[in-house]
C-alpha positions as CSV (number, residue, x, y, z in Angstrom):
1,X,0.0,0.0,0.0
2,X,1.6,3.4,-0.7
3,X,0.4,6.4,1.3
4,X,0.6,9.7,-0.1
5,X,0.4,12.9,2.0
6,X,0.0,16.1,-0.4
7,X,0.4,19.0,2.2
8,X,2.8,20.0,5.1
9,X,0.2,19.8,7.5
10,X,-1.0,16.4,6.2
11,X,3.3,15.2,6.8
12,X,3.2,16.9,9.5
13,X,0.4,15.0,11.2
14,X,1.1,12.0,10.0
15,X,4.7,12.4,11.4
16,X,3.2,13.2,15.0
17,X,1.3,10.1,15.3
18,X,4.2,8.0,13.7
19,X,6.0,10.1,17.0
20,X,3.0,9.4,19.7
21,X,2.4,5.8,18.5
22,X,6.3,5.0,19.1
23,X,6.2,7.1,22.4
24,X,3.4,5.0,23.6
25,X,5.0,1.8,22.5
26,X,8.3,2.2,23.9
27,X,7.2,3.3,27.2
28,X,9.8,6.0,29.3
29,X,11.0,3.4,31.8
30,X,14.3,3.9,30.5
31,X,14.1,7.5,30.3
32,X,15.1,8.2,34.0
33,X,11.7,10.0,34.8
34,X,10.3,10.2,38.8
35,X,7.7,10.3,40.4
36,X,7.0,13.2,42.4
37,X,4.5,11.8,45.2
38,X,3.9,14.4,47.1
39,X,1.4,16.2,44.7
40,X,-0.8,12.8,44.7
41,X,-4.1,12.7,46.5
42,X,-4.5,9.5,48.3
43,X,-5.3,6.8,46.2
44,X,-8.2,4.9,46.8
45,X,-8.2,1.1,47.1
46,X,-7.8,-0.1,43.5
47,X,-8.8,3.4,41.8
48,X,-6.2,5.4,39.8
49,X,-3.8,8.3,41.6
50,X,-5.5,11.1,40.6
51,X,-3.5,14.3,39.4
52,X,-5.4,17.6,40.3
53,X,-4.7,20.3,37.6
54,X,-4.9,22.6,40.4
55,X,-2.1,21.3,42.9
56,X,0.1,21.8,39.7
57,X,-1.1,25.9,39.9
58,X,-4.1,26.0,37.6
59,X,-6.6,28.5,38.7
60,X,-10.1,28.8,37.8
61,X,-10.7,32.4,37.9
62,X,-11.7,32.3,33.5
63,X,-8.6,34.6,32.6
64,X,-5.3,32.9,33.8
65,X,-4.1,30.6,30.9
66,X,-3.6,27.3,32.8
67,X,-1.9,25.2,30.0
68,X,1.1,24.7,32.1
69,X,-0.4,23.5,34.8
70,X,-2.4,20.9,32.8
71,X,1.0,19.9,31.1
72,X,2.4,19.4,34.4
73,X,-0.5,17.3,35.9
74,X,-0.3,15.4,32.6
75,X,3.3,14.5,33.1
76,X,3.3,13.5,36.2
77,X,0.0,11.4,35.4
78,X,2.1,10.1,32.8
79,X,4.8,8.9,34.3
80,X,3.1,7.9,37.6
81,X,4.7,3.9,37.0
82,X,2.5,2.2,40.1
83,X,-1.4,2.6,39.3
84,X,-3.6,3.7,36.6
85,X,-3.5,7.5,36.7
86,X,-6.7,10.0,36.3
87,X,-5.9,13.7,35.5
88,X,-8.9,15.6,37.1
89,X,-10.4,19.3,36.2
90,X,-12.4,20.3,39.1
91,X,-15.2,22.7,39.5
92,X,-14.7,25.7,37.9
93,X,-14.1,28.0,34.6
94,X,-10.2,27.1,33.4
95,X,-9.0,28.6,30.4
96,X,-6.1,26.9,28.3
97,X,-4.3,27.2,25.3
98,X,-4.2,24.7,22.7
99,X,-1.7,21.8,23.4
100,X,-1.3,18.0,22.8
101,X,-0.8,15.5,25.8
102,X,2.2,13.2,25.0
103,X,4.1,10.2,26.3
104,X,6.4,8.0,26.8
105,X,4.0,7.2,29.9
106,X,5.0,4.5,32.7
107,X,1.1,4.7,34.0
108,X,-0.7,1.8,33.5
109,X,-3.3,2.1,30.7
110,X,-5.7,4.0,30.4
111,X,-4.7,7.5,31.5
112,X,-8.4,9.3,32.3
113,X,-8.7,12.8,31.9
114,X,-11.9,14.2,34.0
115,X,-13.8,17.6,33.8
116,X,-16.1,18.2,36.4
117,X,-15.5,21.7,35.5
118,X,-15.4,23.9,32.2
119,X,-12.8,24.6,30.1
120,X,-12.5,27.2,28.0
121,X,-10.3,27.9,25.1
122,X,-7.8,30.9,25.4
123,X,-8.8,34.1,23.8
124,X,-5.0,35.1,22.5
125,X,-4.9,34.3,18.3
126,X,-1.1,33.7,18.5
């Protein structure tokens, strides 16, 4: 079968999920990532460790862009090597810019992202 991708973007997507398939394949055991426990919640018996976007500095006040802190939460859910791993959005307005959550991840599958809040897209074009 030969594929043929016509446009930049189209390579350019194509390339990514060659990139996040392979990530998510290999696994980053033996990428020397840790764990940082002391931002975990307490896990329940047999649930995931859940990873609260805002004990990694979001804020839900609808104006502070909280990308970084989801990123954050994300990467620690990621590489969290123990137990399944949820990354959870409380109550509240968050805004965030556009990003893409990536591995290598050590978490056992699935990772669960959950909004019990709203998130909203950031208002900045660039």
């Amino acid at each position: 079968l030969e594929l043929l991708i016509t446009t930049a973007t189209g390579r350019a997507l194509f390339l990514l999920g060659v990139v996040f398939l392979s990530c998510t394949l290999i696994g980053a055991s033996s990428c020397g990532f840790e764990t940082r426990r002391s931002l975990l919640l307490p896990v329940p018996k047999n649930g995931p460790a859940i990873f609260d976007v805002t004990k990694f500095g979001a804020v839900a006040d609808d104006k502070t862009d909280n990308i970084d802190a989801f990123r954050a939460a994300w990467g620690e859910a990621c590489r969290n090597s123990t137990t399944q791993a949820k990354v959870l959005i409380p109550a509240g307005t968050f805004r965030a810019a556009q990003t893409m959550f990536a591995g290598p991840c050590t978490s056992p599958k699935p990772i669960t992202i959950e909004v019990i809040g709203t998130v909203k897209a950031s208002t900045d074009p660039s």
